[in-house]
C-alpha positions as CSV (number, residue, x, y, z in Angstrom):
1,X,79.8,41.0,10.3
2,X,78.9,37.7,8.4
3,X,78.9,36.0,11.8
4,X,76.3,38.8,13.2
5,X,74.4,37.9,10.6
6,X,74.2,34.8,10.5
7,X,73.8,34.7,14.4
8,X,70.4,36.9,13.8
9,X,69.2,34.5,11.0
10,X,69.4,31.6,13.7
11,X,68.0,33.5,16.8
12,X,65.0,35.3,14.9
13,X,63.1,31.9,13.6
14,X,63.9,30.9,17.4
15,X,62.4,33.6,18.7
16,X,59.4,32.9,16.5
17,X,59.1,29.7,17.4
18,X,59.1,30.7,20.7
19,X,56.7,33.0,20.8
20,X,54.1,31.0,19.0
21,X,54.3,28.2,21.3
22,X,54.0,30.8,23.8
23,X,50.9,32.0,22.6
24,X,49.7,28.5,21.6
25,X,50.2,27.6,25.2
26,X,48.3,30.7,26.7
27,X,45.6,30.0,24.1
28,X,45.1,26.7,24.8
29,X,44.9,27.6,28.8
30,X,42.2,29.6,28.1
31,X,40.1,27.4,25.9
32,X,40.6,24.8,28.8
33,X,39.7,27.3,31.6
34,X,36.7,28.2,29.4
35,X,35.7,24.8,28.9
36,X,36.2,24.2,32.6
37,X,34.2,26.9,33.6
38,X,31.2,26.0,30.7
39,X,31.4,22.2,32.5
40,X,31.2,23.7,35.8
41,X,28.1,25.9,34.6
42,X,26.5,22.7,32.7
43,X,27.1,20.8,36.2
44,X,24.4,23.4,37.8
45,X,20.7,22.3,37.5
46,X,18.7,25.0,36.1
47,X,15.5,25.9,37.9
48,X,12.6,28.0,37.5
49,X,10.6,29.3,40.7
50,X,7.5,30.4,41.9
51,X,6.3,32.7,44.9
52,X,3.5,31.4,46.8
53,X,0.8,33.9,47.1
54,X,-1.2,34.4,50.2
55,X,-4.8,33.7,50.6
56,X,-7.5,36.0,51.4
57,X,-8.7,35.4,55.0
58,X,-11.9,34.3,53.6
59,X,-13.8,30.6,52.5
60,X,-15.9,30.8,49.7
61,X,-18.1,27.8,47.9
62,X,-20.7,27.8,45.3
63,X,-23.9,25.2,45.5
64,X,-26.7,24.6,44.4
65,X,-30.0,25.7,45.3
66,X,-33.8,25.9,45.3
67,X,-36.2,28.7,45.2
68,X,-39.3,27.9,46.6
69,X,-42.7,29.7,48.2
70,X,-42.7,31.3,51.9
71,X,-45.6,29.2,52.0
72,X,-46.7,26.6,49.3
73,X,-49.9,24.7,49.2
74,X,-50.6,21.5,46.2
75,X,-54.6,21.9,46.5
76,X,-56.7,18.2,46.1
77,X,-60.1,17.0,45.9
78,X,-61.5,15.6,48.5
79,X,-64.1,14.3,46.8
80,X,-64.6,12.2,43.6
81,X,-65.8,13.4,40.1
82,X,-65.3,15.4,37.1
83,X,-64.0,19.0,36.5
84,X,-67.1,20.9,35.7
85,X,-65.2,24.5,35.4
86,X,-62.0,25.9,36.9
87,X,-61.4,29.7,37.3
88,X,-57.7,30.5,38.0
89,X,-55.0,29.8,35.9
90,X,-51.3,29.7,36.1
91,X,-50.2,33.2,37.2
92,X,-53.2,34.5,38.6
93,X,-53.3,36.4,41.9
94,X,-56.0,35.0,44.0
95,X,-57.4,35.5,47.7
96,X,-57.6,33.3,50.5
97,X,-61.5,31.5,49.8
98,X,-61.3,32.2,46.4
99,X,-62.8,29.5,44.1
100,X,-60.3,27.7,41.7
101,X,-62.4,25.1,40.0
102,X,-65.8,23.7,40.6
103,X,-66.3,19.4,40.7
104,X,-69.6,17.8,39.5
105,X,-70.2,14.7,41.7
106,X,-73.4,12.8,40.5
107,X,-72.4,10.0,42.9
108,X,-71.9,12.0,45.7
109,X,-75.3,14.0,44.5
110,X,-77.2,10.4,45.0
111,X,-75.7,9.7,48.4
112,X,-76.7,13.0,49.7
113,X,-80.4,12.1,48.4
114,X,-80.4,8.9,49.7
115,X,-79.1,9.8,53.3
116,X,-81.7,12.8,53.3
117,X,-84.2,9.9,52.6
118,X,-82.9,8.1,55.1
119,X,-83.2,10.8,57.7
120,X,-86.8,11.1,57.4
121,X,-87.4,7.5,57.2
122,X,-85.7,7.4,60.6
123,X,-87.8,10.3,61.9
124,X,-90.8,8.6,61.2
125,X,-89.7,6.0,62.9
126,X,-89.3,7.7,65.8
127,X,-92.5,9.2,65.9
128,X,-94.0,6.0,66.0
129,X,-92.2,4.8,68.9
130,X,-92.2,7.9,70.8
131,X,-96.4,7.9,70.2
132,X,-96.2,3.9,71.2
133,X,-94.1,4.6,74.8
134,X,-96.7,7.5,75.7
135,X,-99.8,5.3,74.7
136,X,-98.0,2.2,77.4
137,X,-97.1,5.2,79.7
138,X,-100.6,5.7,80.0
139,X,-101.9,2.3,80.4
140,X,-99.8,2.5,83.5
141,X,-102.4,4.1,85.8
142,X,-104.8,1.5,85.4
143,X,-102.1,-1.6,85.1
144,X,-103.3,-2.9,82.0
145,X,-99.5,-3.9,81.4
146,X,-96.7,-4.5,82.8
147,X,-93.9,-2.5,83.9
148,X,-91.2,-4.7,81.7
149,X,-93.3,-3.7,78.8
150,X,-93.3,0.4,79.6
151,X,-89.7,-0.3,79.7
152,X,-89.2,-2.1,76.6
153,X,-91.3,0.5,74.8
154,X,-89.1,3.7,76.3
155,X,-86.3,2.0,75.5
156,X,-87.3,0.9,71.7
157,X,-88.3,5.2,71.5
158,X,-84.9,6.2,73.0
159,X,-82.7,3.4,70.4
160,X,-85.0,5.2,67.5
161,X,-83.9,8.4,68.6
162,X,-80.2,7.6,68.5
163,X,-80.8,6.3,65.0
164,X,-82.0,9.6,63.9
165,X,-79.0,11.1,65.7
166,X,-76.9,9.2,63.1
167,X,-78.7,9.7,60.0
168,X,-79.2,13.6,61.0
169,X,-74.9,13.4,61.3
170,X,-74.9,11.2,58.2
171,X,-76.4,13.9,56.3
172,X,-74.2,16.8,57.7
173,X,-71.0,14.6,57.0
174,X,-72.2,14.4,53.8
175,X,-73.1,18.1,53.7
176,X,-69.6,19.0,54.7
177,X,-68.1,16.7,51.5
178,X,-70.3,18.7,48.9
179,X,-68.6,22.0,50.1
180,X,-65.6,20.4,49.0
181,X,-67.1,20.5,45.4
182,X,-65.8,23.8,45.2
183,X,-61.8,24.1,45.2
184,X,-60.9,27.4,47.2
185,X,-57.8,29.2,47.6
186,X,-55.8,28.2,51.4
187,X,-54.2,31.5,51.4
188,X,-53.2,34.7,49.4
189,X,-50.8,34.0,46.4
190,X,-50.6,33.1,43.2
191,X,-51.5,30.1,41.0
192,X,-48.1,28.8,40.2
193,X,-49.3,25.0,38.7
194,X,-53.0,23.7,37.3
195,X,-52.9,20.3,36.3
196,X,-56.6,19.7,35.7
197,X,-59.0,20.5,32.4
198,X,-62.9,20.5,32.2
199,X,-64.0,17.0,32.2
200,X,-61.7,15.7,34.1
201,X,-61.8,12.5,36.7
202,X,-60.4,13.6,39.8
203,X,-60.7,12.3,43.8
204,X,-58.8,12.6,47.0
205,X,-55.9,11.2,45.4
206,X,-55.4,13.5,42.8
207,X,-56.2,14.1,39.2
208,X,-57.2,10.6,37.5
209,X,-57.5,11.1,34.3
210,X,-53.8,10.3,33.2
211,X,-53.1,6.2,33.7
212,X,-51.5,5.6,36.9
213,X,-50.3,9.3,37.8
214,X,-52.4,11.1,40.4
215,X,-51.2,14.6,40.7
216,X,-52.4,17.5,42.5
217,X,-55.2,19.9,41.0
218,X,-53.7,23.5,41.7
219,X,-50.7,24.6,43.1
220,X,-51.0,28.2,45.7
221,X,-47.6,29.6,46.3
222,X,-46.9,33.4,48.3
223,X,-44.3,34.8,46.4
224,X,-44.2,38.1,47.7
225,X,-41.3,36.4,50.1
226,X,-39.4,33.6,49.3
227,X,-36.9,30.7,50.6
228,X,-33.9,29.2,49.5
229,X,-32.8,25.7,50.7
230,X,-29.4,24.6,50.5
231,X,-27.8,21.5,50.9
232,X,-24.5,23.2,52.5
233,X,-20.9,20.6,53.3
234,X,-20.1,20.1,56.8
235,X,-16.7,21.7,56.2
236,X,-18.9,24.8,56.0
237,X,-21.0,23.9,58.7
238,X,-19.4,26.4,61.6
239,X,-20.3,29.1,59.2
240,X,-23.8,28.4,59.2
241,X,-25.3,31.0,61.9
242,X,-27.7,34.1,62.0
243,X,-25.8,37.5,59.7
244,X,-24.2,35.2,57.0
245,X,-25.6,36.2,53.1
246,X,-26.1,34.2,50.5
247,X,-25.4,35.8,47.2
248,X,-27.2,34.5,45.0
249,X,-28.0,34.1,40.8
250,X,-30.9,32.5,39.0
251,X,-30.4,31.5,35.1
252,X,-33.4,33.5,34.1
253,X,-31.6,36.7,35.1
254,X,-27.9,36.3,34.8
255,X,-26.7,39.6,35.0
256,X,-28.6,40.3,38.5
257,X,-27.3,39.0,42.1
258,X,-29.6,38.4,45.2
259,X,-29.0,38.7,48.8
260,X,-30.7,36.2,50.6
261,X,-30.1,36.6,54.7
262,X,-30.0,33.1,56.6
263,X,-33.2,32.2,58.4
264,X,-32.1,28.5,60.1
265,X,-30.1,25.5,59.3
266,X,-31.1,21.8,60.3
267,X,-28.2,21.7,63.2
268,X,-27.9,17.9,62.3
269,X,-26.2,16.5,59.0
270,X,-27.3,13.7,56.3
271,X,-25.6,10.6,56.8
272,X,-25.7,9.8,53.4
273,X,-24.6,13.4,51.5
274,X,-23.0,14.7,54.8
275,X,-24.9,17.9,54.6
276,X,-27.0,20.0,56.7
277,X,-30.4,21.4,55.0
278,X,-29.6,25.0,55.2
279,X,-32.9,27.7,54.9
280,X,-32.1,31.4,53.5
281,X,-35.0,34.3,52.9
282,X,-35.8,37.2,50.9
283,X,-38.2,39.8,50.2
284,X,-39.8,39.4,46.8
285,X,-42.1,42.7,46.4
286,X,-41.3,43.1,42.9
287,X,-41.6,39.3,42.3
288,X,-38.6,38.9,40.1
289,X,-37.9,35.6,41.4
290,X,-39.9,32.9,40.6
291,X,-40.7,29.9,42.8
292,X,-39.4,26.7,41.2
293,X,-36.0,28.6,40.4
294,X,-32.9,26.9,40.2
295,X,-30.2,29.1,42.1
296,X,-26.5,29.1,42.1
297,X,-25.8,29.8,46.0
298,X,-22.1,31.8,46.5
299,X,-21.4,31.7,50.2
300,X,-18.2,33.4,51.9
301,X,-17.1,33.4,55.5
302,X,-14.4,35.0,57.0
303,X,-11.7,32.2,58.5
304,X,-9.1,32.8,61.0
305,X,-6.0,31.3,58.8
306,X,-3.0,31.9,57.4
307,X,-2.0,29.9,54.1
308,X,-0.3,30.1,51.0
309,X,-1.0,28.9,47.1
310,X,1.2,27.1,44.9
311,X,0.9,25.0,41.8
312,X,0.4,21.6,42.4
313,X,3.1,20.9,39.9
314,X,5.7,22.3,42.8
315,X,4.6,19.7,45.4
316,X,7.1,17.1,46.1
317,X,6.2,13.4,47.6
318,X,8.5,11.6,49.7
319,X,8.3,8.7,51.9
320,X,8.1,11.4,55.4
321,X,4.9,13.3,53.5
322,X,4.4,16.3,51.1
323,X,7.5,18.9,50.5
324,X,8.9,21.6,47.9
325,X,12.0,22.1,47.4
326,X,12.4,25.7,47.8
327,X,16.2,27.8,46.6
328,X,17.7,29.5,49.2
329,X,20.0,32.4,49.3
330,X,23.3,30.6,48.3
331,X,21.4,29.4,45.6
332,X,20.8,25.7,46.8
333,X,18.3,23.2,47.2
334,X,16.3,23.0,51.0
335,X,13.6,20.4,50.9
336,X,10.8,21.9,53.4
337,X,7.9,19.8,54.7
338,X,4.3,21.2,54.5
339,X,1.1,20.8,55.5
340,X,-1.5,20.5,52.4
341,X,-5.0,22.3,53.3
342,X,-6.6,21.3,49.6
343,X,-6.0,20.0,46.6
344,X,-7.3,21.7,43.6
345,X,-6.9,21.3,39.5
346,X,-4.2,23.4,39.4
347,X,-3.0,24.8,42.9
348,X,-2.4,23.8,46.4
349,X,-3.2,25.4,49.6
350,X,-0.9,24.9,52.0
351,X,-1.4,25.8,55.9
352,X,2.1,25.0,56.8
353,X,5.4,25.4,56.3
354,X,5.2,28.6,53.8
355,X,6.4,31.7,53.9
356,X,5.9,34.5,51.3
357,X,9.3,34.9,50.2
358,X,10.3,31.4,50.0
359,X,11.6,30.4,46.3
360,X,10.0,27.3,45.5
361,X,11.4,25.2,42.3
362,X,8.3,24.6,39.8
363,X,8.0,20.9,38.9
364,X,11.7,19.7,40.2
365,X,13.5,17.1,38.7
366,X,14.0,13.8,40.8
367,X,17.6,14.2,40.7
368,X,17.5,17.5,42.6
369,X,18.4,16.8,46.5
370,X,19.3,18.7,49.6
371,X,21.8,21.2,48.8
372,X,22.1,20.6,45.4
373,X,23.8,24.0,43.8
374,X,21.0,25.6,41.1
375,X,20.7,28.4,39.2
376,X,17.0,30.2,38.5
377,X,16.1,30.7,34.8
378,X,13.1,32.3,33.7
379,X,11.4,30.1,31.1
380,X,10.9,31.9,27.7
381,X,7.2,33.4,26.4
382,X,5.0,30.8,25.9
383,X,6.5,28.0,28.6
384,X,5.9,29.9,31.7
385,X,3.1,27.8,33.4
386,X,4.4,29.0,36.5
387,X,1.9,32.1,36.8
388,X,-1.3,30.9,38.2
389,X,-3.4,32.6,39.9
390,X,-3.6,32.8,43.8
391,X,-7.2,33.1,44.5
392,X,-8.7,29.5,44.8
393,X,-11.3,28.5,42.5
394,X,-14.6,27.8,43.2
395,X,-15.3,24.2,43.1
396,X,-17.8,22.6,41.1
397,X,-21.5,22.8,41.4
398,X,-22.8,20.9,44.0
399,X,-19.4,19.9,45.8
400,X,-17.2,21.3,48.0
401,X,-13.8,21.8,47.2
402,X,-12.1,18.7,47.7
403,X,-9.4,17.9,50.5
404,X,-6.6,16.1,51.0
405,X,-4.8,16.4,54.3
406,X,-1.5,15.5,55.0
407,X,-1.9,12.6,57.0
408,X,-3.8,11.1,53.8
409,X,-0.5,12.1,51.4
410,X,1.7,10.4,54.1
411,X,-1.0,7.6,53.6
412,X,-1.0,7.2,50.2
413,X,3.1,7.8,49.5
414,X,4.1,5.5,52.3
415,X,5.7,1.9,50.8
């Protein structure tokens, strides 16, 4: 009995002892698999990933334009003096003939005088010699002179005639130039400028009275239907044809949007801005719009295209050209190549090498390479600057959205 006892005494701490290194054992297997398994999961680059989103079939740009007159006509003087009285001001509706302002010319006044002076001088000078050549006409009969001296006398009575000839057109050219005392309207319209006041010096050139600025006197414009030119990009340039709309907003009315239909386009482009004088028209019965008008032009064509946006932060720049890396469905890294349409502030169209459901890894980490194992987080509130939006923004006014083809990034990435 003793001996039992003392038997269990021994094997019970032993079997203790074994158990707790048993368990010790286990335990620490576990805390290395664990920490194993953590290192593994550490090892895996974490990613986050964007869906590129398909553009609309459509090309859309917004420029600047200017509202101007179906027809529009700066009025001058033709002759030189001062403003004695003008009648239409800015704004008012006037008929074609219409008087505008009325010019006092004493100069002009004295050379009509003294060519109407002329004139008669000249006509009694042809009296004279037309009453001389009949006189030696006579004195022909009976031989008393000679026929070098009839002829001389014809002659002198023909070369006086002419002479009145030119005073009598002397006078009507001057006749003509007083009509122009009176500034009349070229066509129906409206007054849209007067740049003259009573007692002003004006001429041919244009009002005098400010220091070296001649200007014009009155400005006609028909309003009733207007034109819009457009300096327009050649990338837009096969758009350019008869059933494209310009919509169109003016800063005096910013809450109201304008059709304007295209008329004609210059079919040649400026060397220096590369663009091609583009003409749109309207009707303007109720004469909202205002020649003179600054206009914000939004034009939109359809394009036959299929392409994809992205941020630009997903792009990727290697030596071959532009690439994203993209996850695939084992969850690794495939670098693709693509083909970059335009660059923009904060997307990238691509034409090539895009498919809707490709995963492409947002602003990858130069360690990442070809089949790289990854795992796709979703970045918490606040981070995500993954969800832009697809449609591509209009570019500023005045330019065309700016490209950058592929061939340029090989270009520019190349060593």
């Amino acid at each position: 009995m003793n001996s039992l006892r003392r038997n269990g005494l021994v094997i019970v701490p032993i079997f203790l002892c074994l158990s707790y290194f048993t368990y010790r054992f286990y335990e620490g297997h576990l805390e290395a698999k664990t920490l194993h398994d953590e290192t593994l999961k550490d090892a895996v680059s974490t990613v986050a990933v964007v869906i590129p989103k398909p553009v609309p079939g459509t090309q859309s740009i917004i420029l600047p334009g200017n509202i101007v007159g179906w027809y529009e006509a700066p009025t001058y003087a033709r002759v030189t003096g001062y403003v004695k009285m003008w009648y239409k001001d800015y704004g008012d509706s006037v008929k074609a003939g219409d008087i505008l302002a009325e010019i006092s010319t004493p100069d002009l006044d004295a050379e009509f005088q003294q060519a109407r002076a002329d004139l008669e001088s000249e006509r009694v000078r042809y009296s004279l010699a037309d009453v001389t050549a009949q006189r030696w006409i006579a004195m022909r009969q009976n031989q008393a002179v000679s026929e070098q001296s009839i002829t001389v006398q014809v002659k002198n009575r023909n070369a006086q005639a002419a002479v009145v000839k030119a005073a009598e057109q002397k006078v009507r050219n001057i006749e003509a130039f007083i009509k122009f005392k009176k500034i009349v309207a070229p066509f129906d319209g409206v007054v849209i400028q007067r740049n003259i006041n009573v007692g002003d010096l004006v001429s041919k050139e244009g009002n005098l009275s400010t220091p070296n600025v001649k200007t014009n006197l009155f400005t006609v414009a028909v309003v009733d239907k207007l034109r819009l030119f457009v300096n327009v990009p050649e990338t837009f340039g096969p758009f350019l044809q008869p059933g494209l709309t310009a919509k169109v907003t003016v800063p005096q009315l910013p809450h109201r949007n304008f059709n304007f239909d295209f008329l004609t386009v210059a079919k040649g482009f400026d060397v220096g801005t590369r663009t091609a004088t583009t003409v749109f028209t309207i009707d303007n019965k109720d004469r909202a719009l205002w020649p003179g008008s600054y206009a914000q032009v939004h034009l939109t064509a359809p394009v036959d295209r299929q392409s994809f946006t992205m941020p630009s932060t997903a792009l990727v720049f290697q030596e071959r050209g532009a690439q994203v890396a993209v996850v695939t469905d084992d969850d690794t890294v495939h670098l693709k190549d693509i083909k970059v349409a335009q660059l923009m502030d904060q997307l990238v169209e691509v034409e090539e090498g895009l498919s809707e459901n490709d995963r492409i890894i947002n602003n990858p980490s130069a360690a990442l390479l070809e089949g790289n194992k990854v795992r796709i987080v979703t970045p918490e509130q606040g981070y995500d600057l993954t969800n832009i939006s697809a449609s591509i923004p209009a570019p500023p006014i005045g330019s065309s959205p700016p490209t950058l083809k592929s061939a340029e990034i090989d270009k520019e990435t190349s060593p």
